[in-house]
C-alpha positions in Angstrom: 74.0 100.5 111.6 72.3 102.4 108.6 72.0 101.0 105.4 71.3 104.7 103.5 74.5 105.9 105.7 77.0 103.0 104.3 75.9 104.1 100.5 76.3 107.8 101.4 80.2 107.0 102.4 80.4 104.6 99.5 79.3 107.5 97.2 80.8 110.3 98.9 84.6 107.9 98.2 83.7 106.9 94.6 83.6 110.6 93.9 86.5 111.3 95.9 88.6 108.3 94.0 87.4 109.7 90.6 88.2 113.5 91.8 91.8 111.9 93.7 93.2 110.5 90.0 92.1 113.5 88.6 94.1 115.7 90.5 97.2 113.4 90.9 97.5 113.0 87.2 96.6 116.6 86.3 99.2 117.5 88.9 101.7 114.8 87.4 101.6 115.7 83.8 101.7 119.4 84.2 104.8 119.1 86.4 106.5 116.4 84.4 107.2 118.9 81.6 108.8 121.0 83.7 112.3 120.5 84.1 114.5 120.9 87.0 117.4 123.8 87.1 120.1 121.1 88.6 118.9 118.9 85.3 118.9 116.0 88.7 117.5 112.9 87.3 114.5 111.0 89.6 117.2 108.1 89.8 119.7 110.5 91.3 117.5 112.3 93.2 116.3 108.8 95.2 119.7 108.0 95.2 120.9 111.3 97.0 118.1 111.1 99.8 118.9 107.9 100.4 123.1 108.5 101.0 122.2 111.1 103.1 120.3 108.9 105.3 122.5 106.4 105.6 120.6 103.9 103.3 122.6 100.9 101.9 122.1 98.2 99.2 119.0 99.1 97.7 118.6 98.8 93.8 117.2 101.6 92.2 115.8 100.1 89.1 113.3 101.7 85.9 110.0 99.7 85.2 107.4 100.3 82.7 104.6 102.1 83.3 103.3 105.8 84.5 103.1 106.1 88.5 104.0 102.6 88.8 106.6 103.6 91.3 107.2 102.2 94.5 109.6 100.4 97.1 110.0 97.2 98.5 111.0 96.6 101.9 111.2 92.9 101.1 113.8 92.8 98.6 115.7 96.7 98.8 114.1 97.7 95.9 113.1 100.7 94.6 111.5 101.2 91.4 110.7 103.7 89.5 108.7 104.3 86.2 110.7 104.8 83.2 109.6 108.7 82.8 110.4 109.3 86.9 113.6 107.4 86.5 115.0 108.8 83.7 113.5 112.1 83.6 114.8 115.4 85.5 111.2 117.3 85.5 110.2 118.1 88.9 107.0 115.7 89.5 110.0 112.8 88.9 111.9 114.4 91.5 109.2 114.7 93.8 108.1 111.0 93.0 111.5 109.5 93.5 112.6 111.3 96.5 108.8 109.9 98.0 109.9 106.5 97.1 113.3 107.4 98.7 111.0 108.2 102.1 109.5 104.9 102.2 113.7 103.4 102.3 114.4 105.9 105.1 111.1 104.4 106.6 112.8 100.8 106.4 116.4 101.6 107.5 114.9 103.9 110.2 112.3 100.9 111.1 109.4 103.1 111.1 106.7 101.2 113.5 103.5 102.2 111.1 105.6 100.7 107.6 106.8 97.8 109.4 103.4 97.3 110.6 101.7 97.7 107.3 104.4 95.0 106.4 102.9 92.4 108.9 99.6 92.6 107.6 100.2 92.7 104.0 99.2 88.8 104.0 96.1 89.0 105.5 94.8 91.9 103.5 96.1 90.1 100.0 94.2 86.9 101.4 91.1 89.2 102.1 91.5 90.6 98.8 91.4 87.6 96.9 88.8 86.2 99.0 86.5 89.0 98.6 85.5 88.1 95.4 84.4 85.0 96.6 81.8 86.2 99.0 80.4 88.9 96.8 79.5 86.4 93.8 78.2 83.8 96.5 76.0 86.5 98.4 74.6 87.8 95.3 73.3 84.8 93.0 73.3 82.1 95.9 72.2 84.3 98.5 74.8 82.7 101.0 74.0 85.5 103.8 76.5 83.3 106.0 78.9 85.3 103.9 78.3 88.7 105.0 80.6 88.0 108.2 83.3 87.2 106.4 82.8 90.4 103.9 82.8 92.0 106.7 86.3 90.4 108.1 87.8 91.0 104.6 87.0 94.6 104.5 88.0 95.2 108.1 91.2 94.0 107.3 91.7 96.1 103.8 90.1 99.0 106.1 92.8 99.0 109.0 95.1 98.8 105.8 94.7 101.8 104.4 94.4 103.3 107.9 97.6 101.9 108.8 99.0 103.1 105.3 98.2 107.0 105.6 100.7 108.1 107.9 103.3 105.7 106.2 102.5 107.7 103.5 102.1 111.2 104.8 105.6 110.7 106.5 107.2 109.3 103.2 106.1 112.5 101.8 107.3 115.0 104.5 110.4 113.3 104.4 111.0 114.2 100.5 110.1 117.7 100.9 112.6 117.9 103.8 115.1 116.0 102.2 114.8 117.9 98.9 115.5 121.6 100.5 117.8 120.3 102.7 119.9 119.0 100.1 119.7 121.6 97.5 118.1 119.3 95.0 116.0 121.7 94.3 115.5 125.6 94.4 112.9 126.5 97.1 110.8 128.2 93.9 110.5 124.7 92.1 109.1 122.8 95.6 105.8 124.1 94.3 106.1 121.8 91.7 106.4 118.4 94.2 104.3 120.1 96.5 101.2 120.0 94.2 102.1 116.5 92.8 102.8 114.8 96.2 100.0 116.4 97.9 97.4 115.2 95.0 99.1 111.8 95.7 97.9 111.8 99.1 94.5 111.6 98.5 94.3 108.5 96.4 95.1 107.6 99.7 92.6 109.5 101.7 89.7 107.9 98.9 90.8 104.5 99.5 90.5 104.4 103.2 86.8 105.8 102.7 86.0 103.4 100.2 86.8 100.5 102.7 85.2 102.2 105.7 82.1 102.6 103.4 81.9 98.8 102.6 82.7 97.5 105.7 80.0 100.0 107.2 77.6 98.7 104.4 78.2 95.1 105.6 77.9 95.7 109.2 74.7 97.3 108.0 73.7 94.2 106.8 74.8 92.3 109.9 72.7 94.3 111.9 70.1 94.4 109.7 69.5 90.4 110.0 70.1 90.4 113.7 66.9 92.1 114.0 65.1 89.8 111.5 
């Protein structure tokens, strides 16, 4: 394993992250001032996609915050940020009917979210104990540690594997649902198109960002095996 290849991949995702928020939130705020023709609220929106689906007993709720929004599986909660919830422009459309997708996802019992579900444990514990190994590697040179950095970003890495089609299928499922139920005019899905698809490569930079550290640490791994 190379080293100068690990930073390449770390690179090449840092610029991706920084060019990913970019987008989403150049996307986002242009499309958020541009209101829908139905004048459908996100709330209503979310709430539509999710009758026509069959979904039952999930709160729709407002929380502070911009792009804060997202769904709980655990508790049948969806929440959405205070501009997405209350707003009718097309970006909060977009944003609630993905959030929608992910509820479909759970009544449906989609195999990749319930998966993602099961290993949201062991990637919170690799995430906390991340920290951990990096401050003991660097000023105690604890080189023992660069196994279990390596464990901890395997696990966040087969996360955000695991969480790109859950994603990519929340998605399609919002467009779908939003044509098929005349939420919106088929003129305005450019709108949701641009935001949600700027979305999905937050996504896309996070997966490379963990393959790049986990290839960095196996790098290292390999590295001392020949010393």
């Amino acid at each position: 394993m190379n080293l100068t290849f690990a930073f390449i991949v770390i690179g090449a995702a840092f610029i991706m992250g920084l060019w990913a928020q970019a987008k989403v939130s150049s996307a986002y705020n242009k499309y958020k001032q541009v209101g829908a023709r139905s004048r459908i609220t996100g709330r209503d929106a979310a709430a539509y996609v999710m009758q026509a689906a069959g979904v039952h007993g999930v709160d729709i709720v407002p929380i502070r915050g911009q792009l804060t929004d997202h769904y709980d599986p655990v508790n049948k909660r969806l929440a959405l940020s205070e501009a997405n919830y209350y707003g009718y422009s097309l970006a909060a459309v977009g944003v609630a009917a993905h959030e929608a997708g992910h509820a479909v996802q759970d009544k449906e019992n989609y195999g990749m979210l319930k998966l993602r579900m099961q290993l949201v444990p062991m990637t919170m514990f690799a995430s906390k104990l991340l920290p951990l190994v990096i401050f003991g590697g660097f000023f105690f040179h604890m080189f023992g540690l660069i196994y279990i950095g390596a464990a901890c970003y395997a696990a966040l890495t087969l996360f955000s594997l695991i969480t790109l089609p859950v994603e990519f299928n929340a998605t399609a499922r919002a467009k779908q649902a939003i044509v098929n139920l005349g939420i919106l005019e088929r003129d305005e899905m450019v709108g949701v198109n641009k935001t949600l698809d700027a979305a999905a490569w937050t996504y896309v930079a996070a997966f490379v960002s963990s393959l790049g550290w986990l290839l960095y640490y196996l790098a290292l791994i390999s590295g001392s095996n020949r010393d």
